[in-house]
LUMPAKE-449986 format. One record per residue (C-alpha): residue number from 1; z, x, y. Coordinates in steps of 0.25 Angstrom, whole numbers, plus 5000, padded with zeros to 4 digits. Layout:
<lobas>
NUM / Z / X / Y
...
</lobas>
This chain:
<lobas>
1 / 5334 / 5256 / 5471
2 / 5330 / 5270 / 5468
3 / 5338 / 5277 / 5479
4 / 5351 / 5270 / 5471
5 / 5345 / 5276 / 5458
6 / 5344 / 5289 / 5464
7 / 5358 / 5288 / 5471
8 / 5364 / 5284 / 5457
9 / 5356 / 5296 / 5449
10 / 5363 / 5305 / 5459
11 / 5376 / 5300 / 5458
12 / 5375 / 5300 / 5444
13 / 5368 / 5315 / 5445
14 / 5381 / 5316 / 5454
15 / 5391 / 5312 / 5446
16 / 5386 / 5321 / 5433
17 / 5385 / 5336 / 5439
18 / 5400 / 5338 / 5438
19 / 5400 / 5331 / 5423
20 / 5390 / 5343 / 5419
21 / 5390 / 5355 / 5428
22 / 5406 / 5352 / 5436
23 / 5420 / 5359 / 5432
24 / 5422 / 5351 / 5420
25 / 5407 / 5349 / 5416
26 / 5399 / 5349 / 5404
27 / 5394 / 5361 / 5406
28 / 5407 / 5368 / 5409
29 / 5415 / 5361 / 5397
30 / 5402 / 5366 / 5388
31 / 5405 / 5380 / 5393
32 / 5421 / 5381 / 5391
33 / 5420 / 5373 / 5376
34 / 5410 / 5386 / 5374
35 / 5422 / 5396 / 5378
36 / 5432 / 5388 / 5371
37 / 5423 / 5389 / 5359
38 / 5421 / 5405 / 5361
39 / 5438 / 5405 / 5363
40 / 5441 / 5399 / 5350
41 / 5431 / 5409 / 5342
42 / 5438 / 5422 / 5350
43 / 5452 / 5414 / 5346
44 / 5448 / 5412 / 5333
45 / 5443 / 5426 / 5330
46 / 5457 / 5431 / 5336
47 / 5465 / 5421 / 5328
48 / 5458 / 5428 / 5314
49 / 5461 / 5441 / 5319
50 / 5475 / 5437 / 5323
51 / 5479 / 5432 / 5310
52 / 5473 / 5444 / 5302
53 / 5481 / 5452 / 5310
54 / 5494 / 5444 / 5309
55 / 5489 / 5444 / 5292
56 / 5492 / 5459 / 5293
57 / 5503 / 5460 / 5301
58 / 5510 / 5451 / 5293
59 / 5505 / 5460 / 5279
60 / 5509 / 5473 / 5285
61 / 5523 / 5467 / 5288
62 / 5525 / 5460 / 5275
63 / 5517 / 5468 / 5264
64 / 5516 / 5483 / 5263
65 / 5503 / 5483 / 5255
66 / 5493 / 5481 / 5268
67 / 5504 / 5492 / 5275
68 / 5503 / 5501 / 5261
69 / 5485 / 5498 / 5264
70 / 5485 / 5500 / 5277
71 / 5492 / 5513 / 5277
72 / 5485 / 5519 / 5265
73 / 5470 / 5514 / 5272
74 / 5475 / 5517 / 5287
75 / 5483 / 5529 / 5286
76 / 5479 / 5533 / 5272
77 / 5492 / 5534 / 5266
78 / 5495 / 5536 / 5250
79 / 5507 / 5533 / 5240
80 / 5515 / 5542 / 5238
81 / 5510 / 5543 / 5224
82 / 5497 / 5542 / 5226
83 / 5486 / 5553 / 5227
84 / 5477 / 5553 / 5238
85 / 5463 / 5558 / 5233
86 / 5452 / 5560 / 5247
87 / 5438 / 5561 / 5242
88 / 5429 / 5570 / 5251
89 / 5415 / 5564 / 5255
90 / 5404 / 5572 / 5246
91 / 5399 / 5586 / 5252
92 / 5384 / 5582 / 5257
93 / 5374 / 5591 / 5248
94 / 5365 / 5599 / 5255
95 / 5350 / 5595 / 5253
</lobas>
């Protein structure tokens, strides 16, 4: 009676080592819904970006106010009407 416990105990030890450690086991699903969790951040993260750059896009080709504030900040361009006043930096005093 024992020998048939034993039997069955090993059959039943043979039937789980594929269910956890075989091609499509628990241990391998575990691991792959980890990647899928870390690819869906990285997609997210590049879905935000890609959005804020579609934003711009569509205001530099409809709107000439971030066009007019990118070519003053960027290239530091003025109206034509407009004075351009540069303040130097203070002279460092001699102690």
């Amino acid at each position: 009676m024992r020998l048939l416990a034993l039997i069955l105990a090993g059959f039943v030890i043979a039937l789980q080592y594929p269910l956890w450690f075989g091609k499509g086991g628990w241990l391998r699903v575990r691991d792959l819904q980890q990647q899928v969790a870390a690819q869906k951040a990285i997609t997210a993260k590049l879905e935000a970006r890609t959005r804020a750059f579609d934003a711009e896009v569509r205001d530099l080709k409809t709107g000439f106010d971030a066009l007019e504030e990118r070519a003053r900040s960027e290239l530091g361009m003025i109206r034509q009407d407009e004075v351009y006043f540069q303040l130097a930096p203070p002279a460092p005093t001699p102690p």
